[in-house]
KOLDREN-85817 format. One record per residue (C-alpha): residue number from 0; residue in three letters; z, x, y. Coordinates in steps of 0.02 Angstrom, whole numbers, plus 50000, padded with zeros to 5 digits. Layout:
<pts>
NUM:ALA:Z:X:Y
...
</pts>
This chain:
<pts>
0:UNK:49832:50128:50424
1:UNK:49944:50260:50356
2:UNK:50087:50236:50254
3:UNK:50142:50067:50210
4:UNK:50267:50092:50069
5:UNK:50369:50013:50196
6:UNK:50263:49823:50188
7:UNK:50409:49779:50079
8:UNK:50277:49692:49964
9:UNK:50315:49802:49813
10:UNK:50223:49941:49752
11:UNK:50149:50039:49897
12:UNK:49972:50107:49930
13:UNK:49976:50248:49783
14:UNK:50019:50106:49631
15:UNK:49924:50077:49506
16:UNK:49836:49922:49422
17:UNK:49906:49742:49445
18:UNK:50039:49816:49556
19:UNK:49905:49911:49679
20:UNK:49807:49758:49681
21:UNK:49965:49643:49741
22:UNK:50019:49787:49860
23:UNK:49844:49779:49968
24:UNK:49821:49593:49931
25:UNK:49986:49571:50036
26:UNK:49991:49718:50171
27:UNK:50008:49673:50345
28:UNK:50031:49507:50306
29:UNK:49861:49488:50202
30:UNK:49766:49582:50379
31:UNK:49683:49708:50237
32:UNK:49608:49648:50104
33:UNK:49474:49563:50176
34:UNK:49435:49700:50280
35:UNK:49269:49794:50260
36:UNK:49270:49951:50179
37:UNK:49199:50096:50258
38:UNK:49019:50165:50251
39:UNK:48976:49980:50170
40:UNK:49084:49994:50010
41:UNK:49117:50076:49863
42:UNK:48992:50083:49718
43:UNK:49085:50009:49547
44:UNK:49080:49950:49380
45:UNK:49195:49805:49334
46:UNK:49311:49875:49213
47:UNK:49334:49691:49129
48:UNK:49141:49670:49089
49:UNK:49033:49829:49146
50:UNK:48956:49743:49275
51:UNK:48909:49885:49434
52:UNK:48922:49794:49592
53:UNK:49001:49861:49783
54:UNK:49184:49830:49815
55:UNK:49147:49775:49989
56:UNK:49316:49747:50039
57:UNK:49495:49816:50006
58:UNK:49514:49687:49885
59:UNK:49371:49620:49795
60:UNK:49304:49499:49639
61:UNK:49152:49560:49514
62:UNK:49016:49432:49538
63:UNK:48996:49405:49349
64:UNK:49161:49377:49296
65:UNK:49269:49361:49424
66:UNK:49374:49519:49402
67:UNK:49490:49567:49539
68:UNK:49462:49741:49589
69:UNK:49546:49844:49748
70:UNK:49582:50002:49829
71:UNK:49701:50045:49951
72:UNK:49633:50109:50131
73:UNK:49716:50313:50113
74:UNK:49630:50311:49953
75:UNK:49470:50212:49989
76:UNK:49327:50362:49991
77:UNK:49323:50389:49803
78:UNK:49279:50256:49679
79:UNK:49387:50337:49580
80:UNK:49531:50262:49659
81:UNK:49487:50080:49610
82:UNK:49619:49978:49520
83:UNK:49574:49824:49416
84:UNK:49709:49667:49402
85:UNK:49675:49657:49233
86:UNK:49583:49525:49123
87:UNK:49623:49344:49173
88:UNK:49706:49385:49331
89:UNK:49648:49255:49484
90:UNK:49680:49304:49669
91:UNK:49825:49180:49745
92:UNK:49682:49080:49843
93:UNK:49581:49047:49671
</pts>
């Protein structure tokens, strides 16, 4: 998918937090985030409640509390790269 600082959507595919999670929740005209991750997903741990679960797609929700998780496709083979919206945050289509 290469670069797509230029979606216009803000941010761009490096950001960080809130701003990362917008940035893929909005590329290519919403096209990526409910796209499945490679290799099946990323293994996580909600950083709102602790809960581990698999970020299945580019943009995801914890299944205990909801929390809005992503990661952008150049950076989506390390779990490291996982951003979380913050607590409280709802997805657009909530």
């Amino acid at each position: 998918m290469g670069d797509c600082g230029s979606c216009g959507t803000g941010g761009g595919p490096y950001s960080e937090g809130l701003e990362l999670i917008e940035f893929v929740y909005n590329a290519h005209g919403g096209g990526v985030r409910n796209m499945p991750l490679p290799n099946g997903g990323l293994e996580a741990k909600c950083k709102g409640c602790g809960e581990k679960f698999v970020l299945a797609t580019f943009v995801g929700k914890c299944p205990k509390c909801g929390g809005v998780h992503a990661v952008s496709p150049p950076r989506c083979d390390d779990p490291a790269n996982i951003q979380f919206a913050g607590v409280g945050y709802k997805l657009p289509e909530d």
